[in-house]
Every structure is written in C-alpha cells, then in structure tokens.
C-alpha positions in Angstrom: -0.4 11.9 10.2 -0.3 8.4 8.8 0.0 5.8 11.1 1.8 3.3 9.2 3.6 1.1 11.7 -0.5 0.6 12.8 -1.9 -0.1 9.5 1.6 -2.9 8.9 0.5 -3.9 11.9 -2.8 -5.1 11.4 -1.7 -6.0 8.0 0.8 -8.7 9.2 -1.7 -9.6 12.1 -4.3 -10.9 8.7 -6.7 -7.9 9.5 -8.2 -6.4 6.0 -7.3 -2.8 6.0 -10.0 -0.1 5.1 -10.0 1.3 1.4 -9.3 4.8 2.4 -6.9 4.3 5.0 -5.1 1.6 2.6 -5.0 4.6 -0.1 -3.8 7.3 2.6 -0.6 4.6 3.1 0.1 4.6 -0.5 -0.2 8.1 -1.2 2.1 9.3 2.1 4.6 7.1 0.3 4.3 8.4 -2.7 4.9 12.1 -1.4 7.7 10.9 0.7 6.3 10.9 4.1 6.7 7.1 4.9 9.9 6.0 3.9 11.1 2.5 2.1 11.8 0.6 5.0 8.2 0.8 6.4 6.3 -0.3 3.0 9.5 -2.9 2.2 7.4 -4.3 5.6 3.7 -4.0 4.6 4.7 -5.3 0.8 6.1 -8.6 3.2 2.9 -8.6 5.5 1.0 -8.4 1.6 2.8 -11.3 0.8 2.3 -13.5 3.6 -1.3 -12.1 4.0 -2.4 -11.3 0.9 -5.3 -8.5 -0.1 -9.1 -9.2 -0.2 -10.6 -8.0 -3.8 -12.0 -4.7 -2.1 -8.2 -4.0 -0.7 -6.4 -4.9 -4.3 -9.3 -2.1 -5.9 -8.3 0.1 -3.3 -4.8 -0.2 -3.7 -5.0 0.3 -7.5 -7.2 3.0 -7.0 -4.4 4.8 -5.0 -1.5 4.3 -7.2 -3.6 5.9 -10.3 -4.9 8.8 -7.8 -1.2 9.4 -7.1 -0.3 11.3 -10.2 -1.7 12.5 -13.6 -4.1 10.4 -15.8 -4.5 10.1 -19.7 -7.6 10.1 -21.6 -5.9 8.5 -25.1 -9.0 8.0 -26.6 -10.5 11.6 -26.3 -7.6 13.0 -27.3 -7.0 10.5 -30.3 -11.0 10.3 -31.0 -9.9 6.7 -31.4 -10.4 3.6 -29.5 -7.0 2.7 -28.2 -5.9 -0.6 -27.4 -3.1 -2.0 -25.1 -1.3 -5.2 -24.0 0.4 -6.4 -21.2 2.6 -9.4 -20.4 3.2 -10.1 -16.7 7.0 -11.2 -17.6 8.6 -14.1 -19.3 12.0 -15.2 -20.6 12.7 -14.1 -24.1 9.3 -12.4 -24.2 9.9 -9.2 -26.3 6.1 -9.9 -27.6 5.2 -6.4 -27.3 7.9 -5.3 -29.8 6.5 -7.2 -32.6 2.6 -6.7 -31.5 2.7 -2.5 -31.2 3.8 -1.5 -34.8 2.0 -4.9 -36.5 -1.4 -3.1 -35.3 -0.3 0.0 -36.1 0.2 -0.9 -39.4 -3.3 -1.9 -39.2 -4.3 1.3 -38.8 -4.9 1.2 -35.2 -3.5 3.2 -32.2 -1.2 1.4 -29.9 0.0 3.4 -26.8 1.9 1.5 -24.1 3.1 2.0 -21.0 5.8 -0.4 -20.0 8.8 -1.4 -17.2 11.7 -3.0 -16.3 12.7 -6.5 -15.5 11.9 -8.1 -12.6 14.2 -10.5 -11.6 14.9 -13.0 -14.2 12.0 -11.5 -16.4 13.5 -8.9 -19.1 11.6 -5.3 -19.1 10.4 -4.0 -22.3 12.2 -0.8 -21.3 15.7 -2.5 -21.4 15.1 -4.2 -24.3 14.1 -0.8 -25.9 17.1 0.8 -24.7 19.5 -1.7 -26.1 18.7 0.4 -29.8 21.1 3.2 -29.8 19.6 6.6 -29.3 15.9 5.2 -28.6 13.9 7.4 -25.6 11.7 5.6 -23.2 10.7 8.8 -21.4 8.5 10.9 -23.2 6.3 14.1 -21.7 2.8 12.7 -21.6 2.4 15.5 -24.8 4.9 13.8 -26.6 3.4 10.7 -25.8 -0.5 11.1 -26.8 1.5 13.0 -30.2 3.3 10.6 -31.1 0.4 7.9 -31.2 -1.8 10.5 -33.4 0.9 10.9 -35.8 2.9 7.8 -35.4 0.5 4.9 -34.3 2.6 3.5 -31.8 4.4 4.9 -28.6 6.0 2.7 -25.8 7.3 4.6 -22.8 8.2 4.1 -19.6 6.3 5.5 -16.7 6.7 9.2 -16.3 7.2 11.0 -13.1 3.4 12.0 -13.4 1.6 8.7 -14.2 1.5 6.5 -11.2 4.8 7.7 -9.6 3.4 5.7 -6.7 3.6 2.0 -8.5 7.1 3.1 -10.0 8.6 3.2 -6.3 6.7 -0.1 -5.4 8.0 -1.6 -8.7 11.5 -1.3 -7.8 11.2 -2.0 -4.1 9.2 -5.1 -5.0 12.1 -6.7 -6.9 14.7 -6.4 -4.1 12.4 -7.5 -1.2 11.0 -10.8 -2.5 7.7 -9.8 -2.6 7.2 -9.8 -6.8 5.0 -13.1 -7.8 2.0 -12.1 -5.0 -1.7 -11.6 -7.1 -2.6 -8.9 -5.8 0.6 -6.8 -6.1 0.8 -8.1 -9.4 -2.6 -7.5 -10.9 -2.7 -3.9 -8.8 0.5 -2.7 -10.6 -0.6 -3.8 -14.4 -3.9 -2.6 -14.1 -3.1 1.1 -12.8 -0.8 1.6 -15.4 -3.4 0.5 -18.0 -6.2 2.7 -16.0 -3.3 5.6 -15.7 -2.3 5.4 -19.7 -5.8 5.6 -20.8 -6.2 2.5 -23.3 -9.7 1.8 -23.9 -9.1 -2.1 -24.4 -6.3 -4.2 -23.2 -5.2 -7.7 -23.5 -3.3 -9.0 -20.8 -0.5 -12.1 -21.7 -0.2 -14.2 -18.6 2.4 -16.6 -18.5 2.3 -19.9 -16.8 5.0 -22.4 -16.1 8.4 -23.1 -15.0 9.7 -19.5 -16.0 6.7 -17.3 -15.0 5.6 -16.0 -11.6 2.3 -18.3 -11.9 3.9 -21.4 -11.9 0.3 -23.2 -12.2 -2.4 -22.9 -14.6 -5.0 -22.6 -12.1 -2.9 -19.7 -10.0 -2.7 -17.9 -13.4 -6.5 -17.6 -13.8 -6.8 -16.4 -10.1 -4.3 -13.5 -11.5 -6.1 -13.2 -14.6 -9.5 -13.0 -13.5 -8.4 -10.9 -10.8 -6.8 -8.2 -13.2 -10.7 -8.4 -15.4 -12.2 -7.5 -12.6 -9.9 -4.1 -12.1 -10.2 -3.4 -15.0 -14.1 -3.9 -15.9 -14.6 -2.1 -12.4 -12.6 1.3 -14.0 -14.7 0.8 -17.4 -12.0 -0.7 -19.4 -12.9 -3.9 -21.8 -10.6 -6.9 -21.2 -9.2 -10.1 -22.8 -6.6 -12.4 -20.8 -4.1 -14.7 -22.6 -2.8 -17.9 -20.6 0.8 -18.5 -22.6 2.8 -21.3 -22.1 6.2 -20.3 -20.1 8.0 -23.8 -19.3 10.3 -22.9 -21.6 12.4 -19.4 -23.1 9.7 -17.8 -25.8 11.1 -17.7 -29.3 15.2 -18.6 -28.9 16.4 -15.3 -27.9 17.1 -14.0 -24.1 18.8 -10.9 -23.7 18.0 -7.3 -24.7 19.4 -6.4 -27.8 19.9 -10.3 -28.9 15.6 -10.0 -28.1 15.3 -6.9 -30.3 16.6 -8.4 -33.6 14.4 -11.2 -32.6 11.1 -9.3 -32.2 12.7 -7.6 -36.0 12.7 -10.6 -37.6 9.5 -11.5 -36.9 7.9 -8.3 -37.5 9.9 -8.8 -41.0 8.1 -12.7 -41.7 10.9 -14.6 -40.0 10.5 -15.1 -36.3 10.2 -18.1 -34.6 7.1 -20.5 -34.7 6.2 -20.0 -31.4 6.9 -16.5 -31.0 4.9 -15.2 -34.0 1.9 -17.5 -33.0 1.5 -15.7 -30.1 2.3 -12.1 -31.8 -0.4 -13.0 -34.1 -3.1 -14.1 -31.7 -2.2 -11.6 -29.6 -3.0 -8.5 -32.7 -5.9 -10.6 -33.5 -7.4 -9.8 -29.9 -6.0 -6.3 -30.2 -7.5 -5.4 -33.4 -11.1 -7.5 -32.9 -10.9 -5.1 -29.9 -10.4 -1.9 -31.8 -13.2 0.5 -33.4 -12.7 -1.2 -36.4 -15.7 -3.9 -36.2 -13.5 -7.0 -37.4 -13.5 -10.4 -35.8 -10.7 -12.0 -34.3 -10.4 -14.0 -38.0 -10.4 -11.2 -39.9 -8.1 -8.9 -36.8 -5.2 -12.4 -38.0 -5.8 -12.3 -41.2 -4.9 -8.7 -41.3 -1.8 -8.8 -39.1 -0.5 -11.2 -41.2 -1.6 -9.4 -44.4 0.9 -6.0 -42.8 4.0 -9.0 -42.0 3.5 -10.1 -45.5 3.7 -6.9 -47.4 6.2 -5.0 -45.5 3.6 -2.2 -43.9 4.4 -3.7 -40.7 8.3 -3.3 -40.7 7.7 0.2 -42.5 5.4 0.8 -39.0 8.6 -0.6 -36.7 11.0 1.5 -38.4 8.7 4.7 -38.1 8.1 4.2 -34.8 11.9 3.7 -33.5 13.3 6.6 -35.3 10.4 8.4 -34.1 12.0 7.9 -30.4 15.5 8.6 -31.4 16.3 5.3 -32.4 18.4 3.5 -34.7 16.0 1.0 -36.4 19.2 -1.0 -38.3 19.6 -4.0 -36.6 23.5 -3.9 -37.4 23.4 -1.0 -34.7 22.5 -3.1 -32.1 25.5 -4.0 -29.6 27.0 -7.3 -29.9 29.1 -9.2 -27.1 32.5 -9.6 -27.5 32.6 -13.5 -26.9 30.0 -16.2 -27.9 30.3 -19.6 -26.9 28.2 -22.4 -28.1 26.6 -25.4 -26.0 26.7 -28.5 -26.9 24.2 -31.8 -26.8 26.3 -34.5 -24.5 23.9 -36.8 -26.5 21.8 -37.3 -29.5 17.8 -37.7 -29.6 14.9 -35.3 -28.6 14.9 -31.6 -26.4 12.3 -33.0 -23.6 12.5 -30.0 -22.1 14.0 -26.9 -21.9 13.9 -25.2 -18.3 12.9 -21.3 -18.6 14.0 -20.2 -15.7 17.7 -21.5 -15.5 17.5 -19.8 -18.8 16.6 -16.6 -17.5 19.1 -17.4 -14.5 21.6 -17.5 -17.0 21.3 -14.2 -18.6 20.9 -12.3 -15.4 24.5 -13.7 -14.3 25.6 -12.4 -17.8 25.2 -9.4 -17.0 21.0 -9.1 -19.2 19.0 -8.7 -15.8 19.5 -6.6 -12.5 20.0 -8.4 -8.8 20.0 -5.5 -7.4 17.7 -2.2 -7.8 20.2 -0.1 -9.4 22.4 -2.6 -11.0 23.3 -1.6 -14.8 22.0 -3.8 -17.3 24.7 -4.9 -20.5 22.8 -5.1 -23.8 24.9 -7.0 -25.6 24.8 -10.2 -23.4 22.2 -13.3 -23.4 21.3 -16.3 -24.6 20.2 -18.0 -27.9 18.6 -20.9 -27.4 18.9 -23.2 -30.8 17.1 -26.3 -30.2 13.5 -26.2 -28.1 11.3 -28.9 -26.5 10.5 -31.7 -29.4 13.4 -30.9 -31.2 15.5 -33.5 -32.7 19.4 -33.3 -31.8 22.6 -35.1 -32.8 25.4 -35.5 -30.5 28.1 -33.2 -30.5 25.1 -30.6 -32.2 25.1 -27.3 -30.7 21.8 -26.5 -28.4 22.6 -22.8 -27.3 24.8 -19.8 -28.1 25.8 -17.9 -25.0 26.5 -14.3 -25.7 28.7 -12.9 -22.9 31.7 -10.5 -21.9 34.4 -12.5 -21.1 35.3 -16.0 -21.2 34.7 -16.7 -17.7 30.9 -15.7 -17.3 30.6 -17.9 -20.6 31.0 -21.1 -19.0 29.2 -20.6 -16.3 26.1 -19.3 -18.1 26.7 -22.1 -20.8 26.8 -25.1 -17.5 23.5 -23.2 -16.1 21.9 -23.5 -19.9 22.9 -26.8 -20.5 21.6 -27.9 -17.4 17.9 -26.2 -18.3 17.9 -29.5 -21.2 16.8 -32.8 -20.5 17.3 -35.2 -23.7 15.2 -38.1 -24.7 15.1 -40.9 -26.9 11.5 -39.9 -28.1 9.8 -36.4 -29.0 7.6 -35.2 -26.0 3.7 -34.3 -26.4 3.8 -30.8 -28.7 0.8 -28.0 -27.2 -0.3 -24.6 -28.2 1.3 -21.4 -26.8 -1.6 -20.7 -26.0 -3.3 -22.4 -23.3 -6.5 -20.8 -22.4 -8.4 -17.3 -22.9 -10.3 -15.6 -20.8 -12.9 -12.5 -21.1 
C-alpha cells in the first residue's frame, strides 16, 4: 500500500523523493487508490518545494506509464510533428498552424486541453464550432491523420488519464504556473501521442505563467530535456505575452480569428508567429526543407487557398461546421472607448484574459460551463495610434451588466501615451 501521507510528507519537509516511489504515488492516483485531497497536498508541497530534474523525469515518466501510448509515426510511416503552447490570451495559434502544415503535406496530430485559468484551451475553442468532436478513439485518431492530415483531440481515457486528473486539480488549487508541473504535463502528452518532433510556444510576459524571460528558458530548457531524454527532437519558441495575441479573446470570437488568418487575413502578429511557428514544424518534418523554404511554403498554401481547403477538411472531418456564420454570437456587444487621444503604450494581457473569464469565456471553478459566444476584441494594440472618443475594444457578452464590468476591467488593461512605445518581435528568442 502507498504511503502517501509519508511521501507528502517528505515532500513538503524539501526531501527529493525516489523515482519509483514518486511513480507508485502517481499511478495509485490514477487507479483511484489515493484520493484528491491527498495529491491537492503534494501538488502544494510541489509548488513550494519544487522537483529536482531526476523527480520531473520521473513524474513524467509516470503519467505516460499510466495509460496507453501511440506510435504515430509507425503507424503513418511518416514523421509526425507537433506543437504546443503553454497558454496565452487570445492564443488560438494551434488552429491556424495544424491544417497550414497539413496542407503542406505533412502530418499534424495533436493532443490538446482546456483553459487554465485565464488561459483559453484549444479544446473549448474547438467546441465553440457546432457539431465538432474533441474525443476521438485513439483508431479514429491515428485514421484520421492518415487520411485527413490533421487531428486535434482531447486526451482520451487511455492516454495519460493520470495528467488529465492533475490538470484539472491543478487549476483549482493554485498550483498551475510551477516548472516542473508544467513542463511534466506537456511533455507526457507529447511522449503519450507519439509525435516525432515538437515545437513548444512558451509565452512570456504580463499574461503568461512565466512572467520573465529568463524563468521561461528554465521551463523551456527544462521541457528539451524531457523530451530529448524519451527520443523526441525539440524546438522551443519564447513569444511575447504582455499583451492579448491577435485582437480576439474568447472561444468562438478566437475561432473566426484563427479562420481568417488561415484564409490571408489574420492579424500581424498572430500570423507572424503561425508562420514561424510551420516554418519550425515543417523544417522538422521528413521533408528535408529549411526553415526558409518550411515559410515560404506555409505561406505559398495561405496564398492559394490549399490551406483553408485543409481547415475545412479537417473540421467537417470531426463533425464540425467549418462556416464561420455557424459560430455562436453574444447577444450584446458593447464597445470601449479611448478617454484620450495619442498612442496604446500598453495593453495589459492579463486583465484581458480576466475579463473574458468573468464573461462567462474561462472556468473558476473545475466544472464551471464555458459560454462560446462571449469575449473580447481588442481593436487597437501597443503602438497604435488612437483618437479620443475612438473605440479601443468590443466586449462581447450576455447581458448588459457583465458588459460594463468586463468593458471597466479592459479599459483599465490600456495605458495611453503621447508618443508610440519601442515596437519588438513576437518572437523573442529560440531555443534547440
């Protein structure tokens, strides 16, 4: 029998656990033997305590032992590549990325989750289109990248069932933005779903879990290491989060976004990094190209349309209505307007992201239901001019009331200027 008021124990005492005895914890709670309660207390004594590199392994190691695994590329006789954001506001990235490389001609299988806090999951965003499945059989799954090119689904009951329950527990115990925690729940999903490379997005800034750039390569590097250690090549993307990506928050509000730019219209910032991000994907692939050529030939599918043809396969392919007119629309919009004229300084993410949870577009609670419809479109970003009176934001809500409060949060996330601040990349560093 487990002895897991011992192992918390020593945990919260700053004592490294041993690698077996660490994996024996994880897999009793995954077969139901130690209930919530006790790991809602070692995922606290993590926190404070934190893992050693031998301890995260370990801990990854469990959560992939504790179900099935995939072998994509065996079963494709393809190399398959993945990506992987660790959460953002208005990052729908992966929605644009899987059918652009797709259309490329190369197989994109993802495993993906749910918001965390005032992060959106690309598994609510997904279910904001009427009809579309996010829990496929692992069959259907490894089928539908042969004949489709793409899949994104949400962990099944066999693939790390043991990160699932710590996903949700993490998010109503506090005990989300910890390194360890973090990088151990991407990677054995990755290890789990069988990609053969993977390209991890870490955000940094105001609206991101790493709120520094040098905690961000501690995660980053961390997350390399897993994944070299189970055989799997690696690239990680540092991305600017101080402020929303691309001007949509909110689930379906996000999926007409993520449309739009799959169709040549997105945002500037949001198809820079969709680009660089398939450049990485496809110089990646078995298909021999540089990361030059892997851009060039992202935006050669946007351009000709083989990119939206891959989208629209790929979401009737799960049920799916791929019309944007079918997406759900909130009863009430009510825009925010610039007390001032002059320049967007900046424009908070988080309060942002605040914002949309209140709406009614995030959970606060594990089983809280999640409104599509609901969110925020933020009009002007940082180093935009403004006029006074112009509007800044659109907040897309369910009644009038949670309208102005969202639209005093979101105003509050601008500070005006008389001059432009200092533009930068999205991109802010690359590692691997």
């Amino acid at each position: 029998m487990i002895r897991a008021a011992e192992l918390i124990q020593r945990k919260r005492d700053g004592h490294e656990l041993a690698g077996p005895e660490l994996v024996e914890l994880i897999l009793a709670y995954a077969r139901g033997e130690v209930p919530d309660y006790q790991i809602a207390a070692f995922l606290m004594a993590v926190y404070f305590q934190g893992l050693s590199s031998a301890e995260t392994f370990a801990l990854t190691d469990a959560m992939v032992r504790s179900g099935e695994t995939i072998d994509l590329g065996s079963a494709l006789g393809r190399r398959v590549v993945d990506k992987h954001s660790t959460g953002g506001v208005g990052d729908k990235t992966t929605l644009a990325v899987g059918p652009i490389v797709a259309a490329c001609g190369v197989p994109f299988g993802k495993m993906s989750g749910r918001g965390l806090g005032h992060t959106g999951g690309t598994l609510d965003k997904l279910e904001a289109i009427p009809g579309f499945r996010v829990e496929l059989s692992t069959d259907e799954f490894v089928a539908q990248v042969r004949e489709i090119g793409v899949a994104i689904v949400g962990q099944t009951a066999d693939l790390v069932p043991a990160d699932k329950a710590l996903y949700g527990l993490r998010d109503v115990t506090a005990t989300v933005d910890n390194v360890s925690l973090i990088a151990a729940s991407i990677m054995s999903k990755k290890i789990a779903a069988g990609a053969d490379a993977i390209v991890l997005d870490v955000k940094v800034g105001d609206g991101a879990f790493m709120k520094a750039l040098a905690d961000a390569q501690v995660l980053a590097e961390t997350m390399i290491a897993l994944g070299r250690r189970a055989g799997r090549e690696v690239v990680a993307v540092l991305t600017d989060m101080d402020q929303p990506l691309g001007q949509a928050v909110g689930n379906a509000l996000e999926v007409r976004e993520a449309l739009a730019t799959v169709r040549g219209d997105g945002p500037a910032d949001f198809t820079e990094l969709v680009l660089a991000s398939c450049a990485h994907l496809l110089a990646l692939s078995d298909l021999e190209i540089t990361e030059d050529e892997g851009r060039e030939r992202a935006e050669a599918a946007v351009a000709d349309g083989s990119a939206l043809a891959a989208y629209e396969r790929w979401i009737r392919a799960q049920g799916g209505d791929p019309d944007p007119d079918a997406l759900p629309k909130a009863p009430f919009i009510r825009e925010v307007f610039a007390p001032r004229g002059g320049y967007v300084g900046r424009l908070a993410a988080l309060p942002v992201g605040v914002a949309a949870v209140h709406l009614g577009g995030g959970r606060r609670a594990k089983d809280d239901a999640i409104d599509p419809s609901v969110g925020v479109v933020c009009l002007k970003k940082r180093g935009d001019a403004v006029e006074d009176g112009e509007p800044l934001a659109e907040i897309h809500a369910r009644d009038e009331t949670s309208a102005e409060t969202a639209a005093a949060e979101v105003l509050a996330a601008y500070e005006l200027g008389d001059d432009p601040p200092r533009s930068r990349s999205i991109v802010l560093d690359t590692l691997g």
